[in-house]
PyMOL Python script that loads the backbone (N, CA, C, O; Angstrom):
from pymol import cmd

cmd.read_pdbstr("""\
ATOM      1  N   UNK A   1      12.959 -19.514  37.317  1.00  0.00           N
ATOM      2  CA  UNK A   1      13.482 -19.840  36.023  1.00  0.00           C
ATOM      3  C   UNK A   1      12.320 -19.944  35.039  1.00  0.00           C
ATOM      4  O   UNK A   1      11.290 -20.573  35.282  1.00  0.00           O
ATOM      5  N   UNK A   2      12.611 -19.154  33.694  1.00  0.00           N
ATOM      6  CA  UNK A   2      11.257 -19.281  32.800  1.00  0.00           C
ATOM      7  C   UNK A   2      12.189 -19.842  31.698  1.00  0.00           C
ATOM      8  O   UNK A   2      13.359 -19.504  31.513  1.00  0.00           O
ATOM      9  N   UNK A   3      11.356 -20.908  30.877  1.00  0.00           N
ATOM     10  CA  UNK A   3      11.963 -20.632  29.368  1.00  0.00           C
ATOM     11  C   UNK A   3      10.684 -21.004  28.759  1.00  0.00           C
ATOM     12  O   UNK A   3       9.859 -21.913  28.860  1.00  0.00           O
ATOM     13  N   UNK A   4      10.898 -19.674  27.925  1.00  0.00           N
ATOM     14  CA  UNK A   4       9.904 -18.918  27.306  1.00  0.00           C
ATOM     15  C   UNK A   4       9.445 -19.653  25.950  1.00  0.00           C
ATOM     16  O   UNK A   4       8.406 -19.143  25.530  1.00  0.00           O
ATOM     17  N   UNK A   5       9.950 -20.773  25.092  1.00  0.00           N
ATOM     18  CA  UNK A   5       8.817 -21.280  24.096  1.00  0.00           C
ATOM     19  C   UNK A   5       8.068 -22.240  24.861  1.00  0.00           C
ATOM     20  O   UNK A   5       7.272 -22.802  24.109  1.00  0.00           O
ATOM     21  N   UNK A   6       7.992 -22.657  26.022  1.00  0.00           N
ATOM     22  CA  UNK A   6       7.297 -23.870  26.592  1.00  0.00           C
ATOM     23  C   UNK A   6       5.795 -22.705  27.064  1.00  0.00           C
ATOM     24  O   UNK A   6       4.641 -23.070  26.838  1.00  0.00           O
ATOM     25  N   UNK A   7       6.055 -21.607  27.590  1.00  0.00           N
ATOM     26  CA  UNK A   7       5.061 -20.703  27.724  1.00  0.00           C
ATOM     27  C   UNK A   7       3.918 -20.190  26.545  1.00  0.00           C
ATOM     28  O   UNK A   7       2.727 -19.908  26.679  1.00  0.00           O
ATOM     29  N   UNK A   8       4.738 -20.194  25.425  1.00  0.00           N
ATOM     30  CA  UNK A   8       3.866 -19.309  23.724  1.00  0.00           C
ATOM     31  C   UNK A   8       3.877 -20.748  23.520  1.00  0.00           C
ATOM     32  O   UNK A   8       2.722 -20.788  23.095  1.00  0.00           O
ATOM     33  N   UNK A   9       4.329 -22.220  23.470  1.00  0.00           N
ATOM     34  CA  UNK A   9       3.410 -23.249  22.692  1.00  0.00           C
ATOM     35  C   UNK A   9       4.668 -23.227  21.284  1.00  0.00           C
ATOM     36  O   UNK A   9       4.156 -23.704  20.271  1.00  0.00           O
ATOM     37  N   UNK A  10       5.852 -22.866  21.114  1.00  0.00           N
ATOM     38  CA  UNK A  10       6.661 -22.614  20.048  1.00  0.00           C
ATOM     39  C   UNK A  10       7.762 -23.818  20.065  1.00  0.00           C
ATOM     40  O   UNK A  10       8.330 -24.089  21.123  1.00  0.00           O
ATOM     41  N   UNK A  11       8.045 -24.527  18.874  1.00  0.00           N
ATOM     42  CA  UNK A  11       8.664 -25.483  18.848  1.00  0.00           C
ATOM     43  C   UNK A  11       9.703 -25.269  17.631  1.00  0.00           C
ATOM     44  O   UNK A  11       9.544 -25.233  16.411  1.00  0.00           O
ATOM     45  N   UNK A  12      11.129 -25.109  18.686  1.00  0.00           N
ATOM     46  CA  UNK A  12      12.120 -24.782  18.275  1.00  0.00           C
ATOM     47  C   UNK A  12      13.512 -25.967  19.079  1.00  0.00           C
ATOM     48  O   UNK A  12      13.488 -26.449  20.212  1.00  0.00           O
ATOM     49  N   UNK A  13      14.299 -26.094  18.292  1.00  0.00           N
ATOM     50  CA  UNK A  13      15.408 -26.802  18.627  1.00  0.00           C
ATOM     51  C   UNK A  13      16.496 -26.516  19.571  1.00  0.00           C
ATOM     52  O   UNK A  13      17.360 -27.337  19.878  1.00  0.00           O
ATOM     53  N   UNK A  14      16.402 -25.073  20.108  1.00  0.00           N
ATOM     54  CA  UNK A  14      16.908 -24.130  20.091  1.00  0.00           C
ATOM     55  C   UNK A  14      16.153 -23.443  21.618  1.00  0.00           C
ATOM     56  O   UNK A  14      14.942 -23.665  21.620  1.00  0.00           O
ATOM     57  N   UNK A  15      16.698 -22.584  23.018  1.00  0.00           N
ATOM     58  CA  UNK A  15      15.681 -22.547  23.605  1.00  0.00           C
ATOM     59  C   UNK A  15      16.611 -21.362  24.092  1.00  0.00           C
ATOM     60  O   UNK A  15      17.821 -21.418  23.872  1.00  0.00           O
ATOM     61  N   UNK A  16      15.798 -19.831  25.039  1.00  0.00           N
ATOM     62  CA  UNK A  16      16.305 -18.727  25.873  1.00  0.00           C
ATOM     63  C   UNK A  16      15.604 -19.580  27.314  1.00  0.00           C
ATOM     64  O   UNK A  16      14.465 -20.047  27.309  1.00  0.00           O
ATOM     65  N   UNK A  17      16.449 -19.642  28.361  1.00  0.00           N
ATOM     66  CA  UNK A  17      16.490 -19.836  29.521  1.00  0.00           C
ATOM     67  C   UNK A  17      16.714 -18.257  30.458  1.00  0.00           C
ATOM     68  O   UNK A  17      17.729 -17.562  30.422  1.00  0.00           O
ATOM     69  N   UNK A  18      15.185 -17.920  31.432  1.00  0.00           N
ATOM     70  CA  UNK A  18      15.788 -16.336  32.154  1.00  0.00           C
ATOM     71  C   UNK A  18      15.192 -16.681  33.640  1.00  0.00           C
ATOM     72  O   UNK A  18      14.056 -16.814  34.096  1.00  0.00           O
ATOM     73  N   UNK A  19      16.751 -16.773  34.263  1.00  0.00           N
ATOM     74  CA  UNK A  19      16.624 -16.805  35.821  1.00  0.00           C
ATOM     75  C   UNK A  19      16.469 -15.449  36.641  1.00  0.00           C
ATOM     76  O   UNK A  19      17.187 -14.460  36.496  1.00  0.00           O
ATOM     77  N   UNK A  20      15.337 -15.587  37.585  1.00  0.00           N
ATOM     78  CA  UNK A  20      15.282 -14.041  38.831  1.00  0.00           C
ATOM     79  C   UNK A  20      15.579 -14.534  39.525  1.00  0.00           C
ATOM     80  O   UNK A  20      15.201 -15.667  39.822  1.00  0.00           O
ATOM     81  N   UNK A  21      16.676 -13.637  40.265  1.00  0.00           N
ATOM     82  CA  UNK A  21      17.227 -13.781  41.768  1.00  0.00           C
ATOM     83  C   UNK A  21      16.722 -12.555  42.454  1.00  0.00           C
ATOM     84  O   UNK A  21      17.318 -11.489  42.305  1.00  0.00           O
ATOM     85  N   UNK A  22      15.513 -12.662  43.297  1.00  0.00           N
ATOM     86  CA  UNK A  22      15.213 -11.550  44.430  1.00  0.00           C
ATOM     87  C   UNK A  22      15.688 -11.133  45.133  1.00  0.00           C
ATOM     88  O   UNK A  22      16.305 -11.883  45.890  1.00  0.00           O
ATOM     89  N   UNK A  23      15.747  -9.405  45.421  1.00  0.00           N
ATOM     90  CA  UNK A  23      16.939  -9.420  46.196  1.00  0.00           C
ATOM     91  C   UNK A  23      16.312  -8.057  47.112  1.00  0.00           C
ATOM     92  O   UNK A  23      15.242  -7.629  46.677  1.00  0.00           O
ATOM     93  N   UNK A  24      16.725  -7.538  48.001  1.00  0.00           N
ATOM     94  CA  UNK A  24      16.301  -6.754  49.109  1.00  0.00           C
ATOM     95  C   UNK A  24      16.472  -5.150  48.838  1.00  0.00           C
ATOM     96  O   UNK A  24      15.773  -4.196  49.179  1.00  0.00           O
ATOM     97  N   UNK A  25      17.745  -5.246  48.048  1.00  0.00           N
ATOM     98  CA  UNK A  25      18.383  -3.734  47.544  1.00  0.00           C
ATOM     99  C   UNK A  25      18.306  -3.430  46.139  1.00  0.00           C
ATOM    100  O   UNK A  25      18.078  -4.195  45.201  1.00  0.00           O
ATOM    101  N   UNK A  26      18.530  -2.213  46.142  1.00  0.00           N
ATOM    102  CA  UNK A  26      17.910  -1.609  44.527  1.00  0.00           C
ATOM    103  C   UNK A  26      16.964  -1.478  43.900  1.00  0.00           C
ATOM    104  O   UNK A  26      16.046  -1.980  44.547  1.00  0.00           O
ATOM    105  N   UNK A  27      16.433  -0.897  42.536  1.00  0.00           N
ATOM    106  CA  UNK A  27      15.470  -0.632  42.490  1.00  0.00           C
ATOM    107  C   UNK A  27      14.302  -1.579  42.569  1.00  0.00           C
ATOM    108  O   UNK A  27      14.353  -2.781  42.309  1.00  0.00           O
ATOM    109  N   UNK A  28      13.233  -0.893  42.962  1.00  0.00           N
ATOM    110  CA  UNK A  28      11.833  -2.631  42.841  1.00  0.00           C
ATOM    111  C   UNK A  28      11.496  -2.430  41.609  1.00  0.00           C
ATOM    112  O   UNK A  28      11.263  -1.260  41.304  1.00  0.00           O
ATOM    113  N   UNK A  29      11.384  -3.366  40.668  1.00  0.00           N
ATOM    114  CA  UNK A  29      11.035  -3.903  39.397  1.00  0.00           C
ATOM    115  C   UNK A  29       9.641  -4.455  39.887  1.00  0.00           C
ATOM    116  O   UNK A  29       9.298  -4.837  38.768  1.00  0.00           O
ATOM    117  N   UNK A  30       8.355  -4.864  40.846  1.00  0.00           N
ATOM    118  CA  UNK A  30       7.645  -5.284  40.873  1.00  0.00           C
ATOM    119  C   UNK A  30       6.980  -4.534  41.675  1.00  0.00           C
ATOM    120  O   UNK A  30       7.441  -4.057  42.713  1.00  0.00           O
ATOM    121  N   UNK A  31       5.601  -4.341  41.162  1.00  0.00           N
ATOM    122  CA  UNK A  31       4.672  -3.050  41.601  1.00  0.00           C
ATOM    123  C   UNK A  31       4.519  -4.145  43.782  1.00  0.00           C
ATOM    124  O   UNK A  31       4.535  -5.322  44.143  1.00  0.00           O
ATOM    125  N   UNK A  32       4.389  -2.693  44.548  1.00  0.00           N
ATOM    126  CA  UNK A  32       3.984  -3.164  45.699  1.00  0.00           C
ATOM    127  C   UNK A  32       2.649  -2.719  45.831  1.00  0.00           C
ATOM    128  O   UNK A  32       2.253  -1.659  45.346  1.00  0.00           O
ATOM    129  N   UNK A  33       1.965  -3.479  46.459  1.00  0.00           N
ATOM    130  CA  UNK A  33       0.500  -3.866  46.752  1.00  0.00           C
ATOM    131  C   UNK A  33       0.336  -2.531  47.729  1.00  0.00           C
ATOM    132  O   UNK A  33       1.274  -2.533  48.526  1.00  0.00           O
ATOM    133  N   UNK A  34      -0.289  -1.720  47.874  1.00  0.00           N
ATOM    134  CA  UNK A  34      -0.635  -0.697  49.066  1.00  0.00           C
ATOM    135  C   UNK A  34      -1.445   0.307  48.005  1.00  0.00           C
ATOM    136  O   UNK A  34      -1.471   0.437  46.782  1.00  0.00           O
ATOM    137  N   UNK A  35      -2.092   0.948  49.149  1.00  0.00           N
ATOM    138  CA  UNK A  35      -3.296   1.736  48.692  1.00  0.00           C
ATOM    139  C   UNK A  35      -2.971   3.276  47.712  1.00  0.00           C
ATOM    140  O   UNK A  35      -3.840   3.835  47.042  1.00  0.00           O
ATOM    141  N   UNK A  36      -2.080   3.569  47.791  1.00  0.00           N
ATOM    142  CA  UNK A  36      -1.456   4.674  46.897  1.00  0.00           C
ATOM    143  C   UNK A  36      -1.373   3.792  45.619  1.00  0.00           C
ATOM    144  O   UNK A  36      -1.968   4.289  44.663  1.00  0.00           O
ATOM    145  N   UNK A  37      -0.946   2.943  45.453  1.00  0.00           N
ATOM    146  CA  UNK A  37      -0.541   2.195  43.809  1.00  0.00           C
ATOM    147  C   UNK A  37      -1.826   1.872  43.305  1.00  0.00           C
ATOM    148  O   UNK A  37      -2.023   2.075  42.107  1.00  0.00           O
ATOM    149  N   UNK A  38      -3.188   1.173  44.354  1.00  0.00           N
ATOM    150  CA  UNK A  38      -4.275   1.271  43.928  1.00  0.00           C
ATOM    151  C   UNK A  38      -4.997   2.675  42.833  1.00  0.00           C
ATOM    152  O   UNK A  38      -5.540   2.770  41.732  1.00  0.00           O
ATOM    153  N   UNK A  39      -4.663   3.400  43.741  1.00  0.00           N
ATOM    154  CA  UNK A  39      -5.224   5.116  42.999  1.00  0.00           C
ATOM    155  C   UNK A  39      -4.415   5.395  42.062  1.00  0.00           C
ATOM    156  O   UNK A  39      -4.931   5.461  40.946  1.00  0.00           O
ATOM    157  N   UNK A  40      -3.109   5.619  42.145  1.00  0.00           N
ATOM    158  CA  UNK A  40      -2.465   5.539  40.953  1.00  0.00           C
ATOM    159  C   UNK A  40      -2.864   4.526  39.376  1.00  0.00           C
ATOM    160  O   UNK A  40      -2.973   4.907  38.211  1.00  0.00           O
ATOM    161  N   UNK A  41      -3.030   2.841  40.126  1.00  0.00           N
ATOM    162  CA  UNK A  41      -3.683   2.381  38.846  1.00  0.00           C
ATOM    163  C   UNK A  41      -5.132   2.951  38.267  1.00  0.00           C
ATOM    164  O   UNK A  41      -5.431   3.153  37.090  1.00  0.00           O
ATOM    165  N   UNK A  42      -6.053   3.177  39.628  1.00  0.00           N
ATOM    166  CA  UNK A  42      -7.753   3.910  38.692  1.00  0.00           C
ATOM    167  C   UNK A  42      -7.369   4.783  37.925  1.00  0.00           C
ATOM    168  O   UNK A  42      -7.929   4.885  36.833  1.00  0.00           O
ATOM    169  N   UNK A  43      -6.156   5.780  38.332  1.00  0.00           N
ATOM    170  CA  UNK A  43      -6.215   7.068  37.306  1.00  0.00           C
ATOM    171  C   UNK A  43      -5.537   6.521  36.015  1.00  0.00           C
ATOM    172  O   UNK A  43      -5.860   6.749  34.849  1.00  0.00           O
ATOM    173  N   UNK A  44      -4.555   5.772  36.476  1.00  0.00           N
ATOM    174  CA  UNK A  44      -3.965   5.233  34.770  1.00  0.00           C
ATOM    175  C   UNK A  44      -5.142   4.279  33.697  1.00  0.00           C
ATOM    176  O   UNK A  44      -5.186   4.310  32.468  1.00  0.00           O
ATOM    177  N   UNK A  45      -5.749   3.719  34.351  1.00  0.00           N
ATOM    178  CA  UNK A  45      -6.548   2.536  34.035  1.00  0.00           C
ATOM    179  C   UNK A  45      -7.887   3.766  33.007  1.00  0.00           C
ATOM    180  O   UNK A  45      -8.162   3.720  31.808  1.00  0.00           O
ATOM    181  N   UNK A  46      -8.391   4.648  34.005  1.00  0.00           N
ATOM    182  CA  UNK A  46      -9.244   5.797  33.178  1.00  0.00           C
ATOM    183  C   UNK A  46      -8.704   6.496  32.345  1.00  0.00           C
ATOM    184  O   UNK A  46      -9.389   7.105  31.523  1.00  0.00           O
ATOM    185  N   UNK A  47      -7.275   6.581  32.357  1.00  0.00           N
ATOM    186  CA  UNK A  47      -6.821   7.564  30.913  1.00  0.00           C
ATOM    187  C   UNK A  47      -6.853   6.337  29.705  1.00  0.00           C
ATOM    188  O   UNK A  47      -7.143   6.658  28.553  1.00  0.00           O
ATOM    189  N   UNK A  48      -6.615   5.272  29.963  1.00  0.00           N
ATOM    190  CA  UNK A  48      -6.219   4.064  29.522  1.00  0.00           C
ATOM    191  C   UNK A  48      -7.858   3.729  28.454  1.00  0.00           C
ATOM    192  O   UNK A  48      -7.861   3.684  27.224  1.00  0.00           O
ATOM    193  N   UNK A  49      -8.612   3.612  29.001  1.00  0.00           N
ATOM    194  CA  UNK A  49     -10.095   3.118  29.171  1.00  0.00           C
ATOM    195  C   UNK A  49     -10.653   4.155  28.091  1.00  0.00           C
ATOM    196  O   UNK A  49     -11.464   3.848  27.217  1.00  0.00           O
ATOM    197  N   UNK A  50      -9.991   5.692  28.311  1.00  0.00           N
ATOM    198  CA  UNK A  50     -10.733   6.796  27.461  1.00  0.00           C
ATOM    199  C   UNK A  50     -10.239   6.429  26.339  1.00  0.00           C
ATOM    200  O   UNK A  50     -11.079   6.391  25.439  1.00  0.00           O
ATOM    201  N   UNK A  51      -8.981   6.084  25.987  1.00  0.00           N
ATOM    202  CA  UNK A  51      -8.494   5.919  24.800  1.00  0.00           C
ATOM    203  C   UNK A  51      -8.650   4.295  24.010  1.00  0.00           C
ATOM    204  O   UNK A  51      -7.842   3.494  24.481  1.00  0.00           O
ATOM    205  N   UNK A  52      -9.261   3.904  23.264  1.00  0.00           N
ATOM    206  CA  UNK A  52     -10.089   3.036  22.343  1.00  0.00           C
ATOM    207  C   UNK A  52      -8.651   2.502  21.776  1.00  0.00           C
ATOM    208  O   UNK A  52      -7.834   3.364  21.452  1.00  0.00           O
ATOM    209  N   UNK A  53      -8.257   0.946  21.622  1.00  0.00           N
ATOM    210  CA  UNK A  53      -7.429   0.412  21.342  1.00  0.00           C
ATOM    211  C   UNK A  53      -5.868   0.603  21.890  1.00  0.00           C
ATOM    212  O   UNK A  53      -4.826   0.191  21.381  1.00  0.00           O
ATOM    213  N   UNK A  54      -6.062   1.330  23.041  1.00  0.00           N
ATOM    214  CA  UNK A  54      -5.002   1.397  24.175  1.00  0.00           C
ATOM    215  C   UNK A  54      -5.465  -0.020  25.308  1.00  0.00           C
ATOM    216  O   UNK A  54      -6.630  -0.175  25.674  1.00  0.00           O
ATOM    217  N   UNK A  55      -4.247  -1.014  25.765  1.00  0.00           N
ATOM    218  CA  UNK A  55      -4.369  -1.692  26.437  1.00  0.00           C
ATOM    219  C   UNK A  55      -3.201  -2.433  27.846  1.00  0.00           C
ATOM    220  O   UNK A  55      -2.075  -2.795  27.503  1.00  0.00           O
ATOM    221  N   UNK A  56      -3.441  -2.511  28.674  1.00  0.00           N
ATOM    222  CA  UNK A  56      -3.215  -2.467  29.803  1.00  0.00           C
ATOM    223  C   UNK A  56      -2.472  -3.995  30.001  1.00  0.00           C
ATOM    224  O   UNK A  56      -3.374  -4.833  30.002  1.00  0.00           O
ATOM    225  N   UNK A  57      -1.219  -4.602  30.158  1.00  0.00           N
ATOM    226  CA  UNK A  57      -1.001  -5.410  30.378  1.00  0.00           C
ATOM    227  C   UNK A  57       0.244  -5.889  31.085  1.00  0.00           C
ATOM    228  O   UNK A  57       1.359  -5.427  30.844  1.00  0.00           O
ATOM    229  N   UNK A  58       0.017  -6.773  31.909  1.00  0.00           N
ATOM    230  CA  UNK A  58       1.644  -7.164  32.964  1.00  0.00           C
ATOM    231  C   UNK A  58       1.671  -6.437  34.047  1.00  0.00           C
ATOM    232  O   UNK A  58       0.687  -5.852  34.498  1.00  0.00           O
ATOM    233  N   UNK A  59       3.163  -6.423  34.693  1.00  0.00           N
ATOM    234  CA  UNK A  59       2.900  -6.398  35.729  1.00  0.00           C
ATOM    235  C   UNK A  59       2.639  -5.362  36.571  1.00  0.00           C
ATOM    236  O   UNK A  59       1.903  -5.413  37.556  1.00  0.00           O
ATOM    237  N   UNK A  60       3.784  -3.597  35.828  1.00  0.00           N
ATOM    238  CA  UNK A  60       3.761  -2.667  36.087  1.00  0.00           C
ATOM    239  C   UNK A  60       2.141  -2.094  35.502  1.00  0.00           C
ATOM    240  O   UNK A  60       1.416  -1.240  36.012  1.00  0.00           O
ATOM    241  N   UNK A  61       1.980  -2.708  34.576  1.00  0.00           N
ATOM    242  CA  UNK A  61       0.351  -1.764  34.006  1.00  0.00           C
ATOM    243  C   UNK A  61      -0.750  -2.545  34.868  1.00  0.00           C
ATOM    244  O   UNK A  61      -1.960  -2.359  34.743  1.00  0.00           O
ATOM    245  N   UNK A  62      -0.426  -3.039  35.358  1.00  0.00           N
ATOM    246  CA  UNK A  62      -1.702  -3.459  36.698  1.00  0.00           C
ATOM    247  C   UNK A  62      -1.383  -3.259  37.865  1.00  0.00           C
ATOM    248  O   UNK A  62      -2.170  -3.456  38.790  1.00  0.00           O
ATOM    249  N   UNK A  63      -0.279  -2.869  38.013  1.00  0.00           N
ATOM    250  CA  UNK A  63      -0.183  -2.825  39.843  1.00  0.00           C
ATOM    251  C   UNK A  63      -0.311  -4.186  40.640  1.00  0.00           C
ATOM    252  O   UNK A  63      -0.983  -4.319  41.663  1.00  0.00           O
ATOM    253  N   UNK A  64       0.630  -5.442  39.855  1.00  0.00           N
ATOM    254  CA  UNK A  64      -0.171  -6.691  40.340  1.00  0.00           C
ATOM    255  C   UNK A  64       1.415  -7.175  40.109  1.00  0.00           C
ATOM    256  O   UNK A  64       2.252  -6.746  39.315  1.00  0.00           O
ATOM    257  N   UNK A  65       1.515  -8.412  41.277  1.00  0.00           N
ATOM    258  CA  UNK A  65       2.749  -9.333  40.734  1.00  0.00           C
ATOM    259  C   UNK A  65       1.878 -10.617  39.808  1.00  0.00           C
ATOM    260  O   UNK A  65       0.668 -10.835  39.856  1.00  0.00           O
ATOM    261  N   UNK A  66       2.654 -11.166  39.190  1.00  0.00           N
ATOM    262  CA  UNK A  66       2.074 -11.874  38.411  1.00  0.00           C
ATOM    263  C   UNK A  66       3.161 -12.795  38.034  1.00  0.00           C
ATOM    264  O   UNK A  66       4.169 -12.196  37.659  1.00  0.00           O
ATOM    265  N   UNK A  67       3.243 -14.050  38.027  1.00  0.00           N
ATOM    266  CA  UNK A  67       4.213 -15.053  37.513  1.00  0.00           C
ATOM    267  C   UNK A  67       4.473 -14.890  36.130  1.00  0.00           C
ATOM    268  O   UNK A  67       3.493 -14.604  35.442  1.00  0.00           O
ATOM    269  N   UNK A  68       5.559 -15.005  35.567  1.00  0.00           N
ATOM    270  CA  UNK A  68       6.057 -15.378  33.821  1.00  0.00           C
ATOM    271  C   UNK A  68       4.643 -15.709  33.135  1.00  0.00           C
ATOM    272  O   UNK A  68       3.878 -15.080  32.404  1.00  0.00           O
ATOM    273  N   UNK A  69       4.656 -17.298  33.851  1.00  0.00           N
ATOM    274  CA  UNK A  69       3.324 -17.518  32.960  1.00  0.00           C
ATOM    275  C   UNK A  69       1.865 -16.996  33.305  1.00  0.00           C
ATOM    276  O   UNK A  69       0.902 -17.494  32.721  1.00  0.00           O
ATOM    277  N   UNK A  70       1.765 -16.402  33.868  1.00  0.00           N
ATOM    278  CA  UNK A  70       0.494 -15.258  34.330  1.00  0.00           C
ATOM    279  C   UNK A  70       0.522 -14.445  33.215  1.00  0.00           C
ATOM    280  O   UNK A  70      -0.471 -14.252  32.514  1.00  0.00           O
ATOM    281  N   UNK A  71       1.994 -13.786  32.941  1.00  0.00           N
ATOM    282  CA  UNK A  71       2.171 -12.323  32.390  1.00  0.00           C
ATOM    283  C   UNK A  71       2.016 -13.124  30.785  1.00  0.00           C
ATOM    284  O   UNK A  71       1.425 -12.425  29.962  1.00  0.00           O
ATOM    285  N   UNK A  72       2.348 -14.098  30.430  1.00  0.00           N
ATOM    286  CA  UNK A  72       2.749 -14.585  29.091  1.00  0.00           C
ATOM    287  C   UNK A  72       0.650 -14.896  29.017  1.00  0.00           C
ATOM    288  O   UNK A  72      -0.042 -14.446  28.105  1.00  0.00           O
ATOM    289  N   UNK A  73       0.338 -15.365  29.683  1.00  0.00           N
ATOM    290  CA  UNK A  73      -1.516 -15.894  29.531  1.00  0.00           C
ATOM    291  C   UNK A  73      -2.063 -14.705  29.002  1.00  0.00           C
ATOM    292  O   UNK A  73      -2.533 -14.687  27.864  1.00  0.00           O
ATOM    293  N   UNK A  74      -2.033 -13.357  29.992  1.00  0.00           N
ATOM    294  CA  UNK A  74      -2.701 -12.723  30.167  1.00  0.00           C
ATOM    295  C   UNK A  74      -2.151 -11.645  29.136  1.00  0.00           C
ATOM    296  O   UNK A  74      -2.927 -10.721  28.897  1.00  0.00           O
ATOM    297  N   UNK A  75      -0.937 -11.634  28.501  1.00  0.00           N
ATOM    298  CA  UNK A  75      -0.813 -10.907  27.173  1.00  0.00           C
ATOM    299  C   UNK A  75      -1.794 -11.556  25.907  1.00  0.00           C
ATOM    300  O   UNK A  75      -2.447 -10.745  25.251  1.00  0.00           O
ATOM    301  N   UNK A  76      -1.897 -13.095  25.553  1.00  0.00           N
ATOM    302  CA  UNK A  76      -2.167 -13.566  24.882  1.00  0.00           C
ATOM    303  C   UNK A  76      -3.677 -13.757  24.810  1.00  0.00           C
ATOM    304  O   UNK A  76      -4.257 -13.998  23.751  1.00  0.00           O
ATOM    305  N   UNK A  77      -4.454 -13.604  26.321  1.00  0.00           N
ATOM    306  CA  UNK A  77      -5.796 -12.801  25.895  1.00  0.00           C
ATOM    307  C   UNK A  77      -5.924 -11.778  25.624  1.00  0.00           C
ATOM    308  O   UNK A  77      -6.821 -11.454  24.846  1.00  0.00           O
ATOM    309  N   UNK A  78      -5.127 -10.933  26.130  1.00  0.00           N
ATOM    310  CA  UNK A  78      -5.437  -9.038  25.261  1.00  0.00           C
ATOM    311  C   UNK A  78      -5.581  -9.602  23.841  1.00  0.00           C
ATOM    312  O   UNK A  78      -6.669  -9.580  23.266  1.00  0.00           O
ATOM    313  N   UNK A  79      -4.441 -10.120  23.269  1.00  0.00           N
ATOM    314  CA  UNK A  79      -4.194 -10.630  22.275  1.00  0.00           C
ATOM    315  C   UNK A  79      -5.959 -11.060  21.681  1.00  0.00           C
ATOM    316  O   UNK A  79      -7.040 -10.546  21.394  1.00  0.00           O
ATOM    317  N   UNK A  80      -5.580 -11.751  21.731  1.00  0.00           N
ATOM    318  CA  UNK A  80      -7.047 -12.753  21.378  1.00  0.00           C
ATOM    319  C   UNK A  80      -8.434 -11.422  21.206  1.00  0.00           C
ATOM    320  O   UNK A  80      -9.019 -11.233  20.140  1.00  0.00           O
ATOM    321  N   UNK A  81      -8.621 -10.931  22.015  1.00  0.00           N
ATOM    322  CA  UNK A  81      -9.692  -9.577  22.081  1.00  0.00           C
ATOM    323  C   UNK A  81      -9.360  -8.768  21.479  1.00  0.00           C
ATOM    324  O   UNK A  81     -10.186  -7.859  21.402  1.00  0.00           O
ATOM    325  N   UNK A  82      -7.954  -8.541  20.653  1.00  0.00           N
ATOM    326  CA  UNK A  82      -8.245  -7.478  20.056  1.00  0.00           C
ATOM    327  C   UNK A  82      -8.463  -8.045  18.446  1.00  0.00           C
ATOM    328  O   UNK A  82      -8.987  -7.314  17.606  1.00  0.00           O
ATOM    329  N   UNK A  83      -8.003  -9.418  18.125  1.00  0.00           N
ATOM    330  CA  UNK A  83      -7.714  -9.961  16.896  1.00  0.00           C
ATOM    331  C   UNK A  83      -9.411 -10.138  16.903  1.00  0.00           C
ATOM    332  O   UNK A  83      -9.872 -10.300  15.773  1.00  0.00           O
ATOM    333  N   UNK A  84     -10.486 -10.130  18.100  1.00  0.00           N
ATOM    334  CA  UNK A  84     -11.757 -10.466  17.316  1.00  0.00           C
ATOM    335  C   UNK A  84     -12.121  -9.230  16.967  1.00  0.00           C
ATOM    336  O   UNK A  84     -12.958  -9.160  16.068  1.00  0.00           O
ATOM    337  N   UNK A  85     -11.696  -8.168  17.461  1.00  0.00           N
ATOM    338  CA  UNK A  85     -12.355  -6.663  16.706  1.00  0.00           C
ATOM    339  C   UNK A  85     -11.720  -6.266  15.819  1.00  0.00           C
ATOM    340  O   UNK A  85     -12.252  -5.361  15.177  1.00  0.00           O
ATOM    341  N   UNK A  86     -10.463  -6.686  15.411  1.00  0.00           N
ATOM    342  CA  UNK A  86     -10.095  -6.408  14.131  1.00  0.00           C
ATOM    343  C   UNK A  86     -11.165  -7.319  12.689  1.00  0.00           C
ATOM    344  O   UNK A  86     -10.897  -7.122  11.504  1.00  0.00           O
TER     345      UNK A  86
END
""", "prot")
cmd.dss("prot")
cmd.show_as("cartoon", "prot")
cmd.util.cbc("prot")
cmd.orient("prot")
């Protein structure tokens, strides 16, 4: 269960509540760990890398599971790095 202004720091009266139920069948929504997805990420990560203000984030663009608040942190430093080069 995430609810998402306690994650961004946002103070509202008002709140979205989003439950995952894991489940065995259908499609995988979460990258699996094995050595093919590795190579797949170097080659995405180098097309990624060539291109200057292209950026890489969550769960499918890393090849990584990552909790709500992992994925919500780790947007908000991209964040942060790109607002100092602007």
């Amino acid at each position: 269960m995430t609810e998402f202004k306690y994650l961004t720091g946002q103070e509202h009266s008002k709140t979205n509540i989003v439950y995952e139920f894991p489940k065995a069948e259908g499609d995988p929504y979460y990258p699996v760990p094995r050595p093919a997805s590795q190579e797949i990420y170097k080659q995405d990560k180098a097309l990624v890398d060539a291109r200057p203000g292209s950026y890489f984030v969550g769960r499918l663009a890393t090849y990584k599971y990552y909790n709500m608040d992992q994925c919500v942190d780790q947007a908000f430093s991209v964040y942060k790095q790109i607002a100092i080069k602007a």
